[in-house]
Every structure is written in C-alpha cells, then in structure tokens.
C-alpha positions in Angstrom: 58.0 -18.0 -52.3 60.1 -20.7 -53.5 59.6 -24.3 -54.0 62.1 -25.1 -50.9 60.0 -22.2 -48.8 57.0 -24.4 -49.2 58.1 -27.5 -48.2 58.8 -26.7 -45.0 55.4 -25.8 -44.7 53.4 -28.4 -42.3 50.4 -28.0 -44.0 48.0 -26.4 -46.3 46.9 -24.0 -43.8 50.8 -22.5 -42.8 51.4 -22.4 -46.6 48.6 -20.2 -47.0 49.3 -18.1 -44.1 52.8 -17.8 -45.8 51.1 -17.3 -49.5 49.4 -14.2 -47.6 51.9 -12.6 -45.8 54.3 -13.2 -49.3 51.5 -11.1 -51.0 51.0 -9.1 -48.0 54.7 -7.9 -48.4 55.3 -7.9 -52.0 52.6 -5.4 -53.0 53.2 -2.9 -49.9 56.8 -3.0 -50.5 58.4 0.4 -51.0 58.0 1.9 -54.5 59.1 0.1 -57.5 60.2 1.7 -60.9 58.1 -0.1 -62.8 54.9 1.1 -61.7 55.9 5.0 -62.1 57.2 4.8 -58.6 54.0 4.0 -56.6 53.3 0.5 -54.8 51.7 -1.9 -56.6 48.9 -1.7 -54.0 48.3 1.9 -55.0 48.5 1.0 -58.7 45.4 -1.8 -58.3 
C-alpha cells in the first residue's frame, strides 16, 4: 500500500481494514516464482 493509498484513509480503523485486505490479497495471489510456484500462504 502506498504512502498516497493511506492518506486517503479517514482513520486508523479504514487503514487497517485496508492493511488487511492488502495482506489478504498479496499472499493468496496466484503463484509466484519465487516461492517454487506455490502462494506464499501455502509456503508459511
């Protein structure tokens, strides 16, 4: 999430709810080379 992303957050609670789904997305997001081809979910 970027700095910008964040400050059009109107509070601490909707920049966590963003924070969440960020994560949410990022680590069920379709397989990534890095991690032999698996999510990163799957991985930790």
């Amino acid at each position: 999430m970027t700095k910008q992303a964040m400050a059009t957050c109107e509070g601490v609670g909707q920049a966590v709810t963003k924070l969440g789904d960020f994560f949410r997305f990022s680590n069920e997001k379709p397989h990534h080379h890095t991690v032999l081809y698996r999510r990163p979910a799957e991985v930790y």
